[in-house]
FINUNU-38064 format. One record per atom (N, C-alpha, C): residue number from 1; x, y, z. Coordinates in Angstrom, 2 decimals, always signed. Layout:
N
+-----+---------+---------+---------+
:   i :    east :   north :      up :
+-----+---------+---------+---------+
: NUM :       X :       Y :       Z :
...
+-----+---------+---------+---------+
***
This chain:
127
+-----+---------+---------+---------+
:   i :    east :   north :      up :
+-----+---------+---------+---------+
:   1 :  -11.42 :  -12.24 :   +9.55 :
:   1 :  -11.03 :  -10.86 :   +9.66 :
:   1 :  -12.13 :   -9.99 :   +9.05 :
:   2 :  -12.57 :   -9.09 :   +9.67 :
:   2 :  -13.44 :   -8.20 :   +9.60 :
:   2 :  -13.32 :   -6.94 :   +8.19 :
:   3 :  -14.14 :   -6.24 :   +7.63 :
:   3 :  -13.66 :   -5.16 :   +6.52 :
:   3 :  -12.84 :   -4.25 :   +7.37 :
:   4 :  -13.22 :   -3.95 :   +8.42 :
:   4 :  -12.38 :   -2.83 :   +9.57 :
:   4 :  -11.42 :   -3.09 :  +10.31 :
:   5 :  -10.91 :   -5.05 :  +10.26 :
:   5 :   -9.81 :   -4.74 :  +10.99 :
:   5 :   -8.76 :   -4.76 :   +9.07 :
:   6 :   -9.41 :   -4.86 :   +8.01 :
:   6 :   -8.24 :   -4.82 :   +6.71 :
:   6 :   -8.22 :   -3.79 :   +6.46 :
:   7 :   -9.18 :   -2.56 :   +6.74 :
:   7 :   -9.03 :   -1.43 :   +6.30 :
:   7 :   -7.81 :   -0.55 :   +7.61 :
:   8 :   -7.99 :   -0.94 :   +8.89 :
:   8 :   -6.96 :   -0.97 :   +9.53 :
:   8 :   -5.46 :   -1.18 :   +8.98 :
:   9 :   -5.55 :   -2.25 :   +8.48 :
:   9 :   -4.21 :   -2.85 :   +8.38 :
:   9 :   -3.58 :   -2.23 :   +6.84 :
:  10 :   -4.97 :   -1.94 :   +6.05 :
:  10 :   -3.77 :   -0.77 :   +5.09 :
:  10 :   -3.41 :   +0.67 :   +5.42 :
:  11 :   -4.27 :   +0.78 :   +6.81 :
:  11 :   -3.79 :   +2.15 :   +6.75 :
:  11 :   -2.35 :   +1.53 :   +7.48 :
:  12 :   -2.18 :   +0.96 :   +8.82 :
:  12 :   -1.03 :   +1.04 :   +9.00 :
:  12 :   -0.02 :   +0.77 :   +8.31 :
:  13 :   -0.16 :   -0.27 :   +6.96 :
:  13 :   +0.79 :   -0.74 :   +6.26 :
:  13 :   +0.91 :   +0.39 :   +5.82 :
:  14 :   +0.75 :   +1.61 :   +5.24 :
:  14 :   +0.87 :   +2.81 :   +4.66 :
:  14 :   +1.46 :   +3.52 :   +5.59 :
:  15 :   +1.74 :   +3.59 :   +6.67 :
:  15 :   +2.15 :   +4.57 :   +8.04 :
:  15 :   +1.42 :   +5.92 :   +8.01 :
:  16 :   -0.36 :   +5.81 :   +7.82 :
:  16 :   -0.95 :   +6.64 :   +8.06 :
:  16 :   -1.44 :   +6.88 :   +9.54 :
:  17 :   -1.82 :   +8.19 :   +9.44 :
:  17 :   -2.53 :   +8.34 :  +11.13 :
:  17 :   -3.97 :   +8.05 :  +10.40 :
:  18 :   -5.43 :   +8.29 :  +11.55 :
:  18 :   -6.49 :   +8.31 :  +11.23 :
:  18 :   -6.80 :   +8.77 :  +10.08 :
:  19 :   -5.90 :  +10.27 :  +10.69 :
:  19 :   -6.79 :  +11.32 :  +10.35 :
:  19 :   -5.91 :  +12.08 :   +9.16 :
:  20 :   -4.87 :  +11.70 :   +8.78 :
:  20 :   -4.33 :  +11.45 :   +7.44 :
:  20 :   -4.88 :  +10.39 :   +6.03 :
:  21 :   -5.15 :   +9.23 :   +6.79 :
:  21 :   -6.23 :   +8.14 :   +6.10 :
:  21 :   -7.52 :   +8.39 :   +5.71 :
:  22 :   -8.09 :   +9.76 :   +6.48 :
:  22 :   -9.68 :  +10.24 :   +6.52 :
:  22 :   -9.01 :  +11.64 :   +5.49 :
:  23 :   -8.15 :  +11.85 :   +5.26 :
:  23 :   -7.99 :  +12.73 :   +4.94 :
:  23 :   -8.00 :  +12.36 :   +3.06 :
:  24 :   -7.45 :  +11.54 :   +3.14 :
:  24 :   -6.98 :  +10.99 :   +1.72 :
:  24 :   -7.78 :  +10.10 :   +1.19 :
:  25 :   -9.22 :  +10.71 :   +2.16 :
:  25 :  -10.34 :  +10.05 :   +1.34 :
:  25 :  -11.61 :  +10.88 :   +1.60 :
:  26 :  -11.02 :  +12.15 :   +2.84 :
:  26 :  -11.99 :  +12.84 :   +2.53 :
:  26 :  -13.74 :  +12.55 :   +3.38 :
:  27 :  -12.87 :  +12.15 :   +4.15 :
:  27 :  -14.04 :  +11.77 :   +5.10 :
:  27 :  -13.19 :  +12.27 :   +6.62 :
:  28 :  -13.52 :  +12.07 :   +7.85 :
:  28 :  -13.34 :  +12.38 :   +8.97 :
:  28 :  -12.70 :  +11.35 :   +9.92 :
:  29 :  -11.68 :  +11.53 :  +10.59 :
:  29 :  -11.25 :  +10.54 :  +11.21 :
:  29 :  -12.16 :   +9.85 :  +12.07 :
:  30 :  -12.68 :  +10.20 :  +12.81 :
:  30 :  -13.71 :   +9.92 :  +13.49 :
:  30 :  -14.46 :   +8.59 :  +12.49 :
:  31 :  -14.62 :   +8.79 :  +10.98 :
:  31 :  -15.28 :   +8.16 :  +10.61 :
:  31 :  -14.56 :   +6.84 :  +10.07 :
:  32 :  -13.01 :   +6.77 :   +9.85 :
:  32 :  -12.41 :   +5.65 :   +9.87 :
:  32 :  -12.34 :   +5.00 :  +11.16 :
:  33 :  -12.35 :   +5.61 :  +12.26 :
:  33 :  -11.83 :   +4.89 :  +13.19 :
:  33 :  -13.52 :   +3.94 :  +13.26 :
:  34 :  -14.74 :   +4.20 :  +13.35 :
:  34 :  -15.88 :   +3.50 :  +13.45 :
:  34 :  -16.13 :   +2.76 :  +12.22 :
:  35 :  -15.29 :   +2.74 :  +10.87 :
:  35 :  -14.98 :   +1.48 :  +10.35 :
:  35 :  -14.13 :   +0.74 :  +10.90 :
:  36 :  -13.36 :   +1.17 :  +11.28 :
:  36 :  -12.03 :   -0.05 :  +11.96 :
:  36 :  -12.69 :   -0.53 :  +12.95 :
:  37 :  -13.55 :   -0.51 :  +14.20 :
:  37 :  -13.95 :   -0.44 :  +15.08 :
:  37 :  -15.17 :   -1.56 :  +14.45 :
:  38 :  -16.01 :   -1.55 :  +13.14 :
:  38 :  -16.90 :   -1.92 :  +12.59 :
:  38 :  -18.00 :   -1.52 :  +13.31 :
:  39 :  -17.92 :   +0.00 :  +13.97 :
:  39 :  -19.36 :   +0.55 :  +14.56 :
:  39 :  -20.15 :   +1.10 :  +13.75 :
:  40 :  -19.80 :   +1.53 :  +12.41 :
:  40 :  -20.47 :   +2.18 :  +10.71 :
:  40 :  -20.19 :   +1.53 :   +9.59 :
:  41 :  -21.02 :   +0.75 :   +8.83 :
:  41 :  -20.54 :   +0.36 :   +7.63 :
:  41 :  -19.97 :   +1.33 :   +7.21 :
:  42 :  -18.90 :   +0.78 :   +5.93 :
:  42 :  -18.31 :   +1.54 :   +4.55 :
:  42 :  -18.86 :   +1.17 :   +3.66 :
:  43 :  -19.25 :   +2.90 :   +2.84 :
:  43 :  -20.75 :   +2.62 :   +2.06 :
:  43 :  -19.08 :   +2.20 :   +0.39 :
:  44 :  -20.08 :   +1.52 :   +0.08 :
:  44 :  -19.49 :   +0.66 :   -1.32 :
:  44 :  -18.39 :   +1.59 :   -1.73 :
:  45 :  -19.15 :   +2.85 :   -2.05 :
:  45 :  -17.91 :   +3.95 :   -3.01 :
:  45 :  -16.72 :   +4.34 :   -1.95 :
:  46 :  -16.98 :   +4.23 :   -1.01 :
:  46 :  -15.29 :   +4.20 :   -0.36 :
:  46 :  -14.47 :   +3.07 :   -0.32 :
:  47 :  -15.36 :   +1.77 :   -0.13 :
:  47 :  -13.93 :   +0.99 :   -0.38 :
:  47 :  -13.83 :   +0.76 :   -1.61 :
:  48 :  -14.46 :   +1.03 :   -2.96 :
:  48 :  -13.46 :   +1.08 :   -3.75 :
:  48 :  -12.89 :   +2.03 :   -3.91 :
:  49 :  -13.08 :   +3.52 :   -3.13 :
:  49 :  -11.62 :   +4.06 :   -3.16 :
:  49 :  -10.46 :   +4.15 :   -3.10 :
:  50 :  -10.92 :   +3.09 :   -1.76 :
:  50 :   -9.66 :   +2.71 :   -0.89 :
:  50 :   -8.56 :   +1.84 :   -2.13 :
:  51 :   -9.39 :   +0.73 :   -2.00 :
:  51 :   -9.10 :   +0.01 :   -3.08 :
:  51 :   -8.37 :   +0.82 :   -3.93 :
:  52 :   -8.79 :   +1.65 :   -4.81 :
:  52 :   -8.22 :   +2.38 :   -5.71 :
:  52 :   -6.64 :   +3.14 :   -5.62 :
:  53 :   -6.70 :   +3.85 :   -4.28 :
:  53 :   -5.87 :   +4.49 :   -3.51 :
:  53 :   -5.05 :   +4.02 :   -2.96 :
:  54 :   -4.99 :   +2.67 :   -2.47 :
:  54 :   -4.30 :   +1.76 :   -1.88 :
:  54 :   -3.49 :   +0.88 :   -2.25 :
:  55 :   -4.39 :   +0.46 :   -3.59 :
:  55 :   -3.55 :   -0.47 :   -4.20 :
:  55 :   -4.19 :   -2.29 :   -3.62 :
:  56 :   -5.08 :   -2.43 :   -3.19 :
:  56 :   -5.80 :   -3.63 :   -2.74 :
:  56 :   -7.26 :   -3.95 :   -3.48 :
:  57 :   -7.45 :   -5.09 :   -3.30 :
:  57 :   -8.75 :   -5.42 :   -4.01 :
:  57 :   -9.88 :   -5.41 :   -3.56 :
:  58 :  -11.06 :   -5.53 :   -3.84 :
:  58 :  -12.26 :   -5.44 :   -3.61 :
:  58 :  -12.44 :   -6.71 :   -2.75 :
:  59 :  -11.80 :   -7.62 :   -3.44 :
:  59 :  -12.68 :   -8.78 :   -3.06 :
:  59 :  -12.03 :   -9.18 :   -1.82 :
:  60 :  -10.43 :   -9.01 :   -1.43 :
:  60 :   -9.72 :   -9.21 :   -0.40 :
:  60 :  -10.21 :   -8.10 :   +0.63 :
:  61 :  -10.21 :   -7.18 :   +0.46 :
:  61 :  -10.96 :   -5.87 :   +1.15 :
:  61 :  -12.59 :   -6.71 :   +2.16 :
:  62 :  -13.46 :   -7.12 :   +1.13 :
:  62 :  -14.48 :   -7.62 :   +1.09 :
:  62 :  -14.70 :   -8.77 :   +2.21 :
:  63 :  -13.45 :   -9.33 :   +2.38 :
:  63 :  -12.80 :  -10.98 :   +2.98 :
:  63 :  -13.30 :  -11.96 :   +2.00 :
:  64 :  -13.92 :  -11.87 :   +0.21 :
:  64 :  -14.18 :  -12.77 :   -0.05 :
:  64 :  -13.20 :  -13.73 :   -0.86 :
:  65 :  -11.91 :  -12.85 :   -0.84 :
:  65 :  -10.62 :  -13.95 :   -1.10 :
:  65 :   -9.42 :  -13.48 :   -0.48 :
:  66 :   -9.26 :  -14.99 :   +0.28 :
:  66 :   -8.08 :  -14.59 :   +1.82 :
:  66 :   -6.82 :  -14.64 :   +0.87 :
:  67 :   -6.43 :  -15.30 :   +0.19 :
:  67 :   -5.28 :  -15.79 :   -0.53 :
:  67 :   -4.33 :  -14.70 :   -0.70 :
:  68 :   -3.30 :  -14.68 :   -0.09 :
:  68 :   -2.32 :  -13.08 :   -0.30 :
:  68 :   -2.60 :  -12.02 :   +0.31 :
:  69 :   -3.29 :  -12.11 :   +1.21 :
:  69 :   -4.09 :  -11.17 :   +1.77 :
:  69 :   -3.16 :   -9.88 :   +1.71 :
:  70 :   -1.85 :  -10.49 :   +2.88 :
:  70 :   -1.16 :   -9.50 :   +3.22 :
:  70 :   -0.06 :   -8.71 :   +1.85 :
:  71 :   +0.11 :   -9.79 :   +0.82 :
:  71 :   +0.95 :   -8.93 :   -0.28 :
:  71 :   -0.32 :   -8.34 :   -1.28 :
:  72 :   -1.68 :   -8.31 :   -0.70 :
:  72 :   -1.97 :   -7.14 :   -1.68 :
:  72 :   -1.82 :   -5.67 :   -1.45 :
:  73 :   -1.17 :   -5.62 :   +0.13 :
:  73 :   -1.18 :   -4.15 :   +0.08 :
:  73 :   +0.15 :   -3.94 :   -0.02 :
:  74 :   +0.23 :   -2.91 :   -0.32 :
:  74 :   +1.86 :   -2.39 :   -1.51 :
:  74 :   +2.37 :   -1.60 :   -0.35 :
:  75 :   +3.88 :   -2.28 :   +0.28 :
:  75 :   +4.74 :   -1.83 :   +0.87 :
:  75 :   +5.87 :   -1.26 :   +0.18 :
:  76 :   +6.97 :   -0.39 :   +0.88 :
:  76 :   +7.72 :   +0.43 :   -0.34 :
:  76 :   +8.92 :   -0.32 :   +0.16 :
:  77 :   +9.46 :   -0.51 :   -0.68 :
:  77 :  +11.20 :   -1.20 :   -0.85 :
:  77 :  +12.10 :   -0.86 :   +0.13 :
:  78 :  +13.26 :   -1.68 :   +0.64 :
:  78 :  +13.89 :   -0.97 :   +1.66 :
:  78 :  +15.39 :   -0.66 :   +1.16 :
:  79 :  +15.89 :   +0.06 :   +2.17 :
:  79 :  +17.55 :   +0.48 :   +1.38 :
:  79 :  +17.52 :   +0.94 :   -0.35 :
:  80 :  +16.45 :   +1.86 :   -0.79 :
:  80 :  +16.38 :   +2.25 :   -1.92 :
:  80 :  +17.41 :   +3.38 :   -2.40 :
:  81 :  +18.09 :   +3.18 :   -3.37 :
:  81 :  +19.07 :   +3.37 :   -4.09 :
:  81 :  +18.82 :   +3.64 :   -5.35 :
:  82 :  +18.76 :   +5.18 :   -5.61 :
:  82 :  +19.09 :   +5.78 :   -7.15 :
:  82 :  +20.16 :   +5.77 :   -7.90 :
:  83 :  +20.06 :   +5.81 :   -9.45 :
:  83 :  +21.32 :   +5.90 :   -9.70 :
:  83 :  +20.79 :   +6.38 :  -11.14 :
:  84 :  +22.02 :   +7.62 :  -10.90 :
:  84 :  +22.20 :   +8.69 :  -12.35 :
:  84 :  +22.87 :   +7.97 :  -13.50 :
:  85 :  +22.83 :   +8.65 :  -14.43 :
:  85 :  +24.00 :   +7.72 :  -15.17 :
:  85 :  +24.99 :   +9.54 :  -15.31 :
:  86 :  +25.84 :   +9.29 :  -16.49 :
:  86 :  +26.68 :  +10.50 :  -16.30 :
:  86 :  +26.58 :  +11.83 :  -16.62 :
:  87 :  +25.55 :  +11.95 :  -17.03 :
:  87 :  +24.90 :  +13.18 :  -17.14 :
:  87 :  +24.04 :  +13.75 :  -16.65 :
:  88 :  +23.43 :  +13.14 :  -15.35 :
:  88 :  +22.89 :  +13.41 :  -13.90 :
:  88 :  +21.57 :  +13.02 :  -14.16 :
:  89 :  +21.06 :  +12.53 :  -15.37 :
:  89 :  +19.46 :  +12.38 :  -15.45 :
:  89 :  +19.40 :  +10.76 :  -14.66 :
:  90 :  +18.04 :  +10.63 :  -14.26 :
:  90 :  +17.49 :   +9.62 :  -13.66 :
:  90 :  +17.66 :   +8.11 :  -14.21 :
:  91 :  +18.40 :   +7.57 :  -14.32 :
:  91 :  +18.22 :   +6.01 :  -14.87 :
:  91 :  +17.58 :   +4.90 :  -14.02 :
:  92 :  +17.67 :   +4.82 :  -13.03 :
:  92 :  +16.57 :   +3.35 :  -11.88 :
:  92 :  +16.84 :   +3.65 :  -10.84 :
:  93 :  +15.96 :   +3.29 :  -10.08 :
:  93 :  +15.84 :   +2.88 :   -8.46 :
:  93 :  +16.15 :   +1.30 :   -8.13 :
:  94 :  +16.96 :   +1.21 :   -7.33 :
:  94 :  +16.73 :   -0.31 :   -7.13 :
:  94 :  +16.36 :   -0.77 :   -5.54 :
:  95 :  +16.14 :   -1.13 :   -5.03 :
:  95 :  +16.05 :   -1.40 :   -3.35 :
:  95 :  +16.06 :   -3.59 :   -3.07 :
:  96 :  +15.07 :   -3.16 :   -1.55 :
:  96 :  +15.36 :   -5.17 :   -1.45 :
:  96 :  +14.00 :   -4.75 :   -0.84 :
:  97 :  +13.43 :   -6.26 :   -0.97 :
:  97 :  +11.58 :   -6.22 :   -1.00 :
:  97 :  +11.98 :   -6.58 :   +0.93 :
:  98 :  +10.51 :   -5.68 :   +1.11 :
:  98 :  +10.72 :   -5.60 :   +2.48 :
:  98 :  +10.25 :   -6.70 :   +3.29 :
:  99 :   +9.54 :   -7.88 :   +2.80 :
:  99 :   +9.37 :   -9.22 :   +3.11 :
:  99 :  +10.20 :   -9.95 :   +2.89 :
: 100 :  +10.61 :  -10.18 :   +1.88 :
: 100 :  +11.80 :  -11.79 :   +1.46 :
: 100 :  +12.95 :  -10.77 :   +1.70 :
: 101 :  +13.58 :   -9.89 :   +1.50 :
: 101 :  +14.92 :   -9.29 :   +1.16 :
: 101 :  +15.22 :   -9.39 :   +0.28 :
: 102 :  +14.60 :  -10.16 :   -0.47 :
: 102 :  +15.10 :   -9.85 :   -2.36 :
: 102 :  +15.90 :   -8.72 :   -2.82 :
: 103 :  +16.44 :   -8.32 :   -3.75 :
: 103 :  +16.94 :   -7.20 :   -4.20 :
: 103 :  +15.81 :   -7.23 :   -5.65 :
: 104 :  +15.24 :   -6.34 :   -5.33 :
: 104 :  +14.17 :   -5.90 :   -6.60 :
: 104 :  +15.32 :   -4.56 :   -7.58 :
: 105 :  +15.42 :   -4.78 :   -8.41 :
: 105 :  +16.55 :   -4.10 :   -9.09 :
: 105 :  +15.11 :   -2.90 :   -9.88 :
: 106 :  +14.11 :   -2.09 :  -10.00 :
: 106 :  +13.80 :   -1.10 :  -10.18 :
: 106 :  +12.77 :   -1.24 :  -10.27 :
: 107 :  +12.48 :   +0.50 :  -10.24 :
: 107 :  +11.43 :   +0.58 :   -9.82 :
: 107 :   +9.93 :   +0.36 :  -10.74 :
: 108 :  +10.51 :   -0.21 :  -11.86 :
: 108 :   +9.35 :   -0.63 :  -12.84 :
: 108 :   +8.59 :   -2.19 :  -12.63 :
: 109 :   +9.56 :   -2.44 :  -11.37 :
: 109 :   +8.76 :   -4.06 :  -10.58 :
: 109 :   +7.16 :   -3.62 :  -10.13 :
: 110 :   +6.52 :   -3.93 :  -10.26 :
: 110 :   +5.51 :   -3.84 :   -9.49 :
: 110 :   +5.20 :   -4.97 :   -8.28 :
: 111 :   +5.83 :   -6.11 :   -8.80 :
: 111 :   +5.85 :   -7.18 :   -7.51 :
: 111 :   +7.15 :   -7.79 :   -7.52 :
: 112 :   +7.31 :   -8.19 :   -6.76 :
: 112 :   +8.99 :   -9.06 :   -5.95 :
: 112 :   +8.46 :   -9.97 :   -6.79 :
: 113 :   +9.69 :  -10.85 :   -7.50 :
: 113 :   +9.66 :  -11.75 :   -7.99 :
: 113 :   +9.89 :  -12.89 :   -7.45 :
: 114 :  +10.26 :  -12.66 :   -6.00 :
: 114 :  +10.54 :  -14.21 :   -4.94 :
: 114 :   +9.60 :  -14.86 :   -4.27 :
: 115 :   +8.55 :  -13.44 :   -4.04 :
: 115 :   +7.53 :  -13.55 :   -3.06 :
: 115 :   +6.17 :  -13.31 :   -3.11 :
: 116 :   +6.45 :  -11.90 :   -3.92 :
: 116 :   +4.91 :  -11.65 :   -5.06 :
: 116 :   +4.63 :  -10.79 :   -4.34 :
: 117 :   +5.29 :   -9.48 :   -2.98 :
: 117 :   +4.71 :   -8.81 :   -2.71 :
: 117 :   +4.61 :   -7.57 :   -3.72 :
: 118 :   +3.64 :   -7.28 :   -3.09 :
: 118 :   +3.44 :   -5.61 :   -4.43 :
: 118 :   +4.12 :   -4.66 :   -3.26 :
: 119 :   +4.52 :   -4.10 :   -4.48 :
: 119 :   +5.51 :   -2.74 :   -3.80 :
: 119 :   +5.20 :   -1.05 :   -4.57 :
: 120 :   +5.34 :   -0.47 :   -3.38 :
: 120 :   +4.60 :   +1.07 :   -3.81 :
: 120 :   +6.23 :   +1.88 :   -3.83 :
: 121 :   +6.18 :   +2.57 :   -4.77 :
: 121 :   +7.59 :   +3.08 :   -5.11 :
: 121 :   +7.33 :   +4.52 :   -4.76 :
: 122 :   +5.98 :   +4.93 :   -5.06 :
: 122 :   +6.02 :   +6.10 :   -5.23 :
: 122 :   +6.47 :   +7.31 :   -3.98 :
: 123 :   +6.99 :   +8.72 :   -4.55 :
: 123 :   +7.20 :   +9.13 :   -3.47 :
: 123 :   +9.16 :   +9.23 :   -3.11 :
: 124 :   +9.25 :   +8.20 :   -3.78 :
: 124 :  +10.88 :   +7.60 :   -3.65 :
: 124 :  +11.85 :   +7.81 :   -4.65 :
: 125 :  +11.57 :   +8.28 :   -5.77 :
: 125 :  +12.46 :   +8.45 :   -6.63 :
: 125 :  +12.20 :   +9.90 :   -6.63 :
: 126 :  +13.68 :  +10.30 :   -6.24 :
: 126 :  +14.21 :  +11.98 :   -5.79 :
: 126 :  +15.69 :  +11.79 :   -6.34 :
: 127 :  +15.86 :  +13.21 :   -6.71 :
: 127 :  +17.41 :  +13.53 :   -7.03 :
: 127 :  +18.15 :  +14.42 :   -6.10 :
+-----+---------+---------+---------+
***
């Protein structure tokens, strides 16, 4: 697998468009799509942006370690569920990991404990 078809695959794991993905890095769609495409290298300091931004590694990014490939990029929990306690302030999120179905009981997991995917919460805890 190519750097452009993984940089592909976090944008879609993210449910970005191009040009939302170019956006949130500040470059031009045009210019992700000819990484995905692998018609322009990605000069070093963007993929560790990406990296940074994404939540994936250098070296998996890189293809120089396949291992987990797919749980390094951080998908968000499904059927997520807040809960107040009685005085309306915020006490946890809990949801089920969107690979195994686990029930990940909050949002201070950073990985499923069944499966080891990483999970991106953010965005999700609303009142």
């Amino acid at each position: 697998m190519t750097i452009g078809e993984r940089i592909k695959r976090v944008r879609r794991a993210n449910k970005m468009s191009l040009k939302a993905f170019g956006s949130e890095l500040g470059v031009a769609d045009r210019t992700v799509m000819n990484w995905e495409k692998n018609n322009s290298g990605v000069p070093f300091e963007m993929a560790i942006q990406i990296c940074q931004k994404f939540g994936c590694t250098l070296n998996w990014l890189a293809g120089i370690k396949e291992e987990a490939q797919e749980k390094q990029i951080p998908k968000k929990p499904e059927n997520m569920k807040t809960i107040f306690d009685f005085s309306g302030r915020y006490y946890a999120t809990n949801g089920e990991c969107p690979v195994c179905g686990a029930e990940v009981l909050s949002s201070s997991s950073v990985y499923c404990n069944k499966c080891g995917q990483k999970l991106d919460w953010r965005e999700e805890i609303r009142r």
